[in-house]
Z-matrix of the N, CA and C atoms (Angstrom, degrees):
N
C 1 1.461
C 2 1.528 1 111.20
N 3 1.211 2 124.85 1 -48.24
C 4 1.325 3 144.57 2 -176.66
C 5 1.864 4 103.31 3 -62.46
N 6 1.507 5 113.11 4 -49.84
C 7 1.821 6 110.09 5 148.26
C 8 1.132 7 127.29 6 -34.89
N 9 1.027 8 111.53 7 -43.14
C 10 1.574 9 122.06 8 174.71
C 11 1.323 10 140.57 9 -39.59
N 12 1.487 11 101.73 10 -64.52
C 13 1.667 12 150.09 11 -170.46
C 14 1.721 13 83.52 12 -87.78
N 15 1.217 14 156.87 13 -79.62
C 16 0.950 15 139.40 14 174.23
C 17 1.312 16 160.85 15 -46.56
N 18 2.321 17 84.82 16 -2.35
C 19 1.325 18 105.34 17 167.98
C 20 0.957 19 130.05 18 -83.46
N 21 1.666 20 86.79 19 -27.29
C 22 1.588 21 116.03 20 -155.48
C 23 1.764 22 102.12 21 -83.68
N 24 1.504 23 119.25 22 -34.39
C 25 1.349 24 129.74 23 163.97
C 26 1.189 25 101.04 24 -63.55
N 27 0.868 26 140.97 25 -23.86
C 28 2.021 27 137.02 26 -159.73
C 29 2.153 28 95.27 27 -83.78
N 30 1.602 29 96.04 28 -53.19
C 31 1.174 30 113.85 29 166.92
C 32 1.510 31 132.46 30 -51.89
N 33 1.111 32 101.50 31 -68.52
C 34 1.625 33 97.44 32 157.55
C 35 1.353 34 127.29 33 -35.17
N 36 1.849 35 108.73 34 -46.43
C 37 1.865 36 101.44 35 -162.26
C 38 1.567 37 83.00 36 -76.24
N 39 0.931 38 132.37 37 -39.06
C 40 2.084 39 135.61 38 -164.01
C 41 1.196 40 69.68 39 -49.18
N 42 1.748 41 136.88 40 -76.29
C 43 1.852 42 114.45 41 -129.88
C 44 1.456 43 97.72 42 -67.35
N 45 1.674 44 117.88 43 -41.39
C 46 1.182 45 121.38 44 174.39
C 47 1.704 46 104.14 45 -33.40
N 48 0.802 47 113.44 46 -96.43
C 49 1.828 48 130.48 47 -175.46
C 50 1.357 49 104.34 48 -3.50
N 51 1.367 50 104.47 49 -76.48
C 52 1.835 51 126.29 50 179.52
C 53 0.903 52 123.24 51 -34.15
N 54 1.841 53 117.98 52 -55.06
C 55 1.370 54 123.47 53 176.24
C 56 1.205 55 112.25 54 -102.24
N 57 1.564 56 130.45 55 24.33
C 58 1.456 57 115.41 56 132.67
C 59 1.529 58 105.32 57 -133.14
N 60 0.985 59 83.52 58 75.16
C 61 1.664 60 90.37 59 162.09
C 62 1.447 61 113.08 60 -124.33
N 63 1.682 62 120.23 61 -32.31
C 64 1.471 63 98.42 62 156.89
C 65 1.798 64 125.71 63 -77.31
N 66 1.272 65 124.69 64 6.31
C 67 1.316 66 121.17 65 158.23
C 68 1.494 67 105.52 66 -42.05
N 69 1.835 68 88.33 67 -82.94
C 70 1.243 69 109.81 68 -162.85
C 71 1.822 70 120.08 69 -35.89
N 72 1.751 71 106.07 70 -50.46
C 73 1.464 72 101.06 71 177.49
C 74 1.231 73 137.10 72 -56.25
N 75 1.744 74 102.11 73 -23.84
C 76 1.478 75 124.19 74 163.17
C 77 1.378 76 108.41 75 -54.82
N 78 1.690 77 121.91 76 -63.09
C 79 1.394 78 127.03 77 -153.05
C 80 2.022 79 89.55 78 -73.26
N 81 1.319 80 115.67 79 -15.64
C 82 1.745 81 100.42 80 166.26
C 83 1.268 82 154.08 81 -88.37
N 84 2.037 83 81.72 82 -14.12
C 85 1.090 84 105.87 83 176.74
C 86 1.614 85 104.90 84 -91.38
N 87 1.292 86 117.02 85 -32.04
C 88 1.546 87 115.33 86 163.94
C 89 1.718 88 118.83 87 -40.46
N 90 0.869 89 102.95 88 -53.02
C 91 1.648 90 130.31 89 168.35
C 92 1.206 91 120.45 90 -30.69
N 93 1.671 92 107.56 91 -65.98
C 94 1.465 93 114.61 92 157.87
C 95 1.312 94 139.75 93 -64.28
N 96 1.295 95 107.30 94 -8.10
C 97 1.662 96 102.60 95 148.61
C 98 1.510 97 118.01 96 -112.44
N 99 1.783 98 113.18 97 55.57
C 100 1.526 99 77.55 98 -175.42
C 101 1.711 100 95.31 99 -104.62
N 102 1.584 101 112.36 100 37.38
C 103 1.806 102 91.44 101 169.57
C 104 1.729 103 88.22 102 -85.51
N 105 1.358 104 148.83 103 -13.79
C 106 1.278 105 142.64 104 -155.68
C 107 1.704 106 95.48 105 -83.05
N 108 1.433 107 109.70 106 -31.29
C 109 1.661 108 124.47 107 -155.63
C 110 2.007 109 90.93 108 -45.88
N 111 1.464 110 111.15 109 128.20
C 112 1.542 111 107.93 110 139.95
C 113 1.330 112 130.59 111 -130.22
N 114 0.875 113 107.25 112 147.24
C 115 1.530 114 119.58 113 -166.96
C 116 1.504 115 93.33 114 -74.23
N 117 1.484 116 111.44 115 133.48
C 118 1.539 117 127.94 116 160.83
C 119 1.346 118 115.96 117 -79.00
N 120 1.467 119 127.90 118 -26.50
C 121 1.412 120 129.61 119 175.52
C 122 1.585 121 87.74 120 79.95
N 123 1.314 122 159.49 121 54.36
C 124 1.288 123 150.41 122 149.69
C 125 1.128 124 120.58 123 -58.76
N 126 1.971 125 112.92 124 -44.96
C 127 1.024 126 120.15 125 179.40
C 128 1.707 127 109.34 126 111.50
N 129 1.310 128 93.57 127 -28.81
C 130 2.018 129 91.64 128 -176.60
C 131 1.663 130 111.32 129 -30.78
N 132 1.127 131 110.29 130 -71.69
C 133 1.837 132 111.49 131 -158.41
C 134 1.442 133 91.47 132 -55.51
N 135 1.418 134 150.28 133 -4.19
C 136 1.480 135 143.11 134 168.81
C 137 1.117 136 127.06 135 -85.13
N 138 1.415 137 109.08 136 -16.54
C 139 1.621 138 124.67 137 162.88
C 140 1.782 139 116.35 138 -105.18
N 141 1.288 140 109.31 139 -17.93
C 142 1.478 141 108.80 140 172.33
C 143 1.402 142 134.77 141 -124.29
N 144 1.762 143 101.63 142 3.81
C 145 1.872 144 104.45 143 164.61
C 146 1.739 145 101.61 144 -111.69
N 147 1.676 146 102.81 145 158.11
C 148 1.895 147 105.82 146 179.65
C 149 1.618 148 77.21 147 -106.01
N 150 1.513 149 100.65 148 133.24
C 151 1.195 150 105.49 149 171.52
C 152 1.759 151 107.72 150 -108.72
N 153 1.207 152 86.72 151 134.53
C 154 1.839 153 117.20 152 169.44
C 155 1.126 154 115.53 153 -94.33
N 156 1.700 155 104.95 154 118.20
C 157 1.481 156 127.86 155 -159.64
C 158 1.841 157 106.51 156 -87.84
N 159 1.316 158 115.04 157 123.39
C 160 1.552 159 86.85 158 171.68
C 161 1.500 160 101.78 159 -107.62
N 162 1.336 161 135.57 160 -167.37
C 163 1.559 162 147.16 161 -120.72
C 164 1.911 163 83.98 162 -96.30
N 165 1.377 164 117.85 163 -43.30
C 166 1.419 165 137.60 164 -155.03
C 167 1.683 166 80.70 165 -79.82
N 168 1.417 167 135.56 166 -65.37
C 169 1.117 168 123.14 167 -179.03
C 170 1.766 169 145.90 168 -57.99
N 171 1.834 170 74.55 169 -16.69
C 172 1.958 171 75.98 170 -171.00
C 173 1.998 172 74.79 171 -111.78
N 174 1.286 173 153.75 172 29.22
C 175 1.286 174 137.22 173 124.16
C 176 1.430 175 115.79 174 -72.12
N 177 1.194 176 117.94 175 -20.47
C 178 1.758 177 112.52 176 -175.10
C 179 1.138 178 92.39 177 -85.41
N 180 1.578 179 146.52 178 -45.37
C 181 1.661 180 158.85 179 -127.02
C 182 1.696 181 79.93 180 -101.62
N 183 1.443 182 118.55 181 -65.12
C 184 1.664 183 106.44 182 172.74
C 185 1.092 184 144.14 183 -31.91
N 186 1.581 185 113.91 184 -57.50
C 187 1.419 186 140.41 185 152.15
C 188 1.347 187 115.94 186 -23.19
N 189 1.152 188 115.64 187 -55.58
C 190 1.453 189 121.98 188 166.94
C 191 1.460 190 125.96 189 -74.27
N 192 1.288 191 115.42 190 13.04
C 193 1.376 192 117.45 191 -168.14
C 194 1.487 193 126.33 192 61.37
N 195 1.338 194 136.80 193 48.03
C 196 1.234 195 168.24 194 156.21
C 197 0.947 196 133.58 195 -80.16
N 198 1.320 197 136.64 196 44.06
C 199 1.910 198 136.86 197 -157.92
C 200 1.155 199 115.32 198 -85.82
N 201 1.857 200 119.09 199 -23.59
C 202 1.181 201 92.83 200 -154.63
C 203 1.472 202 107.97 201 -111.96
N 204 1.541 203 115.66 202 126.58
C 205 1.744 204 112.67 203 -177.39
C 206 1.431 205 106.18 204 -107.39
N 207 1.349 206 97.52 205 179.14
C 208 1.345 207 100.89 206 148.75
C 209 1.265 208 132.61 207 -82.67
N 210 1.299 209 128.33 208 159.54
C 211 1.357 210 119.22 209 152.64
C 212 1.748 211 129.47 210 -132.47
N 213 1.100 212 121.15 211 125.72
C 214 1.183 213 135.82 212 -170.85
C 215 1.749 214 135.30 213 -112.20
N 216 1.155 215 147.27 214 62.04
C 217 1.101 216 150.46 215 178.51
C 218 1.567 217 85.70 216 112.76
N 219 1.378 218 158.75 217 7.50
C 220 0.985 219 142.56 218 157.00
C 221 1.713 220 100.68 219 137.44
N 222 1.072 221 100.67 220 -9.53
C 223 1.965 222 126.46 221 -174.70
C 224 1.889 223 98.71 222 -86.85
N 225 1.295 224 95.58 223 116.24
C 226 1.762 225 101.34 224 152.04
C 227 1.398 226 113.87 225 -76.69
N 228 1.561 227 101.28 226 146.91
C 229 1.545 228 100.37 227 174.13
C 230 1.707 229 89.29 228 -161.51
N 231 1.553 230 82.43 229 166.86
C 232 1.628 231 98.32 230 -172.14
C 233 1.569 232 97.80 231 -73.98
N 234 1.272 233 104.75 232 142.93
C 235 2.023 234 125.67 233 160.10
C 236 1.179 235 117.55 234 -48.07
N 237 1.128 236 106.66 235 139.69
C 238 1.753 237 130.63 236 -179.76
C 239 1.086 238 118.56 237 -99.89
N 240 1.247 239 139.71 238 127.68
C 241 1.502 240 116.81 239 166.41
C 242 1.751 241 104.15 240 -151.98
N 243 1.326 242 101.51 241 99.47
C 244 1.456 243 124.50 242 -165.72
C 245 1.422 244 124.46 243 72.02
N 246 1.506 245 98.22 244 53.32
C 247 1.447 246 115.69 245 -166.01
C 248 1.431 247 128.40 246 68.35
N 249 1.392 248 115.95 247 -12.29
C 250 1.481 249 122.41 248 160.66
C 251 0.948 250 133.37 249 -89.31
N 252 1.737 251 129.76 250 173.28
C 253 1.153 252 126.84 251 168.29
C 254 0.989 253 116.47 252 -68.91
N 255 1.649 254 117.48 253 153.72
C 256 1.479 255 118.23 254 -169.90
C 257 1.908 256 108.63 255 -84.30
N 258 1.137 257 116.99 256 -2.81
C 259 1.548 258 130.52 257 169.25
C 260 1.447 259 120.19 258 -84.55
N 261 0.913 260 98.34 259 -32.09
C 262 2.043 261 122.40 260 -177.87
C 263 2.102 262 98.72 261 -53.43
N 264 1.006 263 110.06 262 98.71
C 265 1.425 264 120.95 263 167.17
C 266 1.104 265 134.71 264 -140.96
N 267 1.399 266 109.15 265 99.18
C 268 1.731 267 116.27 266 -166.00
C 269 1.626 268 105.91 267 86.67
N 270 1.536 269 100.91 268 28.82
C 271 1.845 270 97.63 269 165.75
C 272 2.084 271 82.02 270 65.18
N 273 1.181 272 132.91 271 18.51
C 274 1.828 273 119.88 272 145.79
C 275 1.170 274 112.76 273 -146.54
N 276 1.933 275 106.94 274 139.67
C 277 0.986 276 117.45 275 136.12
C 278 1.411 277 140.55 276 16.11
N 279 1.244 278 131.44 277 89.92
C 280 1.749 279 129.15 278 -178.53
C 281 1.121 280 120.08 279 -95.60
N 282 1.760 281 113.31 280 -12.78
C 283 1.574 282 103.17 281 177.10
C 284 1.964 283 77.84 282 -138.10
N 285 1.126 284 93.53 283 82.12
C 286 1.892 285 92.20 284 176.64
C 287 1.406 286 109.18 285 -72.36
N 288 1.446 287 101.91 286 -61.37
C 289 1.538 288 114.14 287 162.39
C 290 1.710 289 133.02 288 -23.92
N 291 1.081 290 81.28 289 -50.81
C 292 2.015 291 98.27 290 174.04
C 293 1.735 292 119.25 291 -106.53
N 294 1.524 293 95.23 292 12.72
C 295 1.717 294 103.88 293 -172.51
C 296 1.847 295 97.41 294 -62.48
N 297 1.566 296 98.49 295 157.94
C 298 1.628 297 106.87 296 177.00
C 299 1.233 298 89.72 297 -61.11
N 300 1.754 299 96.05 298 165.04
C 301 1.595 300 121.39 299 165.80
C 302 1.186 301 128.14 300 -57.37
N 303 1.842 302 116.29 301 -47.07
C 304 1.370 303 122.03 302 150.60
C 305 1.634 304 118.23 303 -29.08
N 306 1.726 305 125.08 304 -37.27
C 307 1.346 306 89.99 305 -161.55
C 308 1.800 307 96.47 306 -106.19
N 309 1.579 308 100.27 307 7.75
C 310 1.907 309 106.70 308 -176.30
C 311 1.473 310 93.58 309 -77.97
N 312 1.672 311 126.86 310 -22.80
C 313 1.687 312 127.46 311 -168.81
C 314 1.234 313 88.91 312 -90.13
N 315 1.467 314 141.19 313 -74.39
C 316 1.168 315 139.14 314 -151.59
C 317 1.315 316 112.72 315 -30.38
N 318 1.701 317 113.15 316 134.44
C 319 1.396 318 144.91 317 -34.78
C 320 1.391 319 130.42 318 -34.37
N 321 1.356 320 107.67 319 -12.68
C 322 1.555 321 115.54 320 -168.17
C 323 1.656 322 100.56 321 -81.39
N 324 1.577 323 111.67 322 168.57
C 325 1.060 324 109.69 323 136.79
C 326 1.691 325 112.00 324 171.37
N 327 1.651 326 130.47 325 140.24
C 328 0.998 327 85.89 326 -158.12
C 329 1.673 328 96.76 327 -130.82
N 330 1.470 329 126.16 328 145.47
C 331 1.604 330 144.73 329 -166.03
C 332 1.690 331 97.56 330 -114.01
N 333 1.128 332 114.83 331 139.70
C 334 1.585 333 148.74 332 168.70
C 335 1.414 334 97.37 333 59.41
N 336 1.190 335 127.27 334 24.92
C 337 1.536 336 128.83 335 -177.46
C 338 1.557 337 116.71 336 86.25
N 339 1.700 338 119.54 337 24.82
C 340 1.147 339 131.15 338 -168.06
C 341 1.783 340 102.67 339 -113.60
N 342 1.041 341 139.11 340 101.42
C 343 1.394 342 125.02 341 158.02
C 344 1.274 343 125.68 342 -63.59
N 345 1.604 344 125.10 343 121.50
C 346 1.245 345 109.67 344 148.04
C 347 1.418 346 123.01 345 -141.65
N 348 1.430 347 131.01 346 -147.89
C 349 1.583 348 130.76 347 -152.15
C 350 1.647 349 84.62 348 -131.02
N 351 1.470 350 111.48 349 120.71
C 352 1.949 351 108.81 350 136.43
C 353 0.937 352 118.69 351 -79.55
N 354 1.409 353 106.98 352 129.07
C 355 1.411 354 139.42 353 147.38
C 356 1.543 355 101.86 354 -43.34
N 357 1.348 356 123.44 355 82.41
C 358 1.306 357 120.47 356 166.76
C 359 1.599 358 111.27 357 -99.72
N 360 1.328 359 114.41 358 116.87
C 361 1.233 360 134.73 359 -178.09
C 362 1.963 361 108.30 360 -48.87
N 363 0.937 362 83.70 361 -55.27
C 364 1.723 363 106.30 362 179.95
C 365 1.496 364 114.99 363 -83.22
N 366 1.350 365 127.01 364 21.39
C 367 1.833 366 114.53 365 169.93
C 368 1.750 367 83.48 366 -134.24
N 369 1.057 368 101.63 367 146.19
C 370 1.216 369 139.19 368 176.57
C 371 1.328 370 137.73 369 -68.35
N 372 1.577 371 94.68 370 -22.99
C 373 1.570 372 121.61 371 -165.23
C 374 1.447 373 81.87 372 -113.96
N 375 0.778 374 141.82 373 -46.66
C 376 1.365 375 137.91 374 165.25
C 377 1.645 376 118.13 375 -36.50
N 378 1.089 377 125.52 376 -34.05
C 379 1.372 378 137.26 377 -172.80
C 380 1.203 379 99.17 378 -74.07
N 381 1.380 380 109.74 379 -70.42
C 382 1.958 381 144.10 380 166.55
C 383 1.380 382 99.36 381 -14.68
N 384 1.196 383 117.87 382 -65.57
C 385 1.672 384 135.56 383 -173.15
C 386 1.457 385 111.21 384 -49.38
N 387 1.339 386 100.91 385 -54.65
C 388 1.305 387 113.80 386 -161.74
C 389 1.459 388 120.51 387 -75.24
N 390 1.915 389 111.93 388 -22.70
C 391 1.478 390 110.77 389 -172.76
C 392 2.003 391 86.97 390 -112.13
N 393 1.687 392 119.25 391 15.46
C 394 1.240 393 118.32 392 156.52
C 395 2.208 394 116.53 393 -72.84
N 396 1.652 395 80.92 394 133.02
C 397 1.741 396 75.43 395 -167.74
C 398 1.486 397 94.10 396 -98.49
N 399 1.813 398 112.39 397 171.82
C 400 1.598 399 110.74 398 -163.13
C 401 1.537 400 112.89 399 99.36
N 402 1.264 401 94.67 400 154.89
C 403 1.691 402 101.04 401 178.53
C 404 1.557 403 91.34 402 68.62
């Protein structure tokens, strides 16, 4: 019985694997061009990601006189206010200069020593990137 249950998990992660494995090559090959990446300044990822502050970001956000975050499960993060960022004015950036790291990577970003690109539906430059040939 215990053969079984371990095939059947063996099976599952394979379908897993298979059918995202062209994500993933996409989100690397996105990756590899992101010195080409430009930002359109639209503003999307400021109305549709919660950004998570790390220690390096909310000391620069201080510096400037900035104290007040949120906090959530024990996590700082930047303020909302009608689903946006609380910096977001006129569709820009007010502390671009001192913005978290999260939003200096965005689309990029990279986990276990792997870089790759989101497929963000909503940035623009993202599109740009993607029908850019090279890399």
């Amino acid at each position: 019985m215990q053969d079984i249950f371990f095939l059947t998990v063996e099976c599952i992660l394979a379908f897993v694997v298979i059918f995202s494995l062209p994500t993933f090559i996409k989100e690397l090959r996105l990756y590899r061009k992101r010195d080409m990446f430009r930002c359109s300044l639209c503003g999307n990822c400021c109305r549709l990601k919660i950004i998570s502050l790390t220690r390096d970001d909310i000391a620069r956000l201080e510096a400037r006189g900035f104290r007040d975050f949120a906090e959530e499960r024990g996590e700082r993060r930047l303020k909302r206010v009608n689903g946006r960022c609380i910096f977001l004015k006129d569709d820009r950036c007010t502390v671009h200069e001192h913005r978290p790291q999260v939003c200096r990577d965005f689309p990029f970003f990279v986990e276990y020593g792997i870089g790759y690109g989101v497929r963000a539906t909503y940035c623009p430059g993202v599109e740009e990137l993607e029908n850019e040939r090279g890399n």
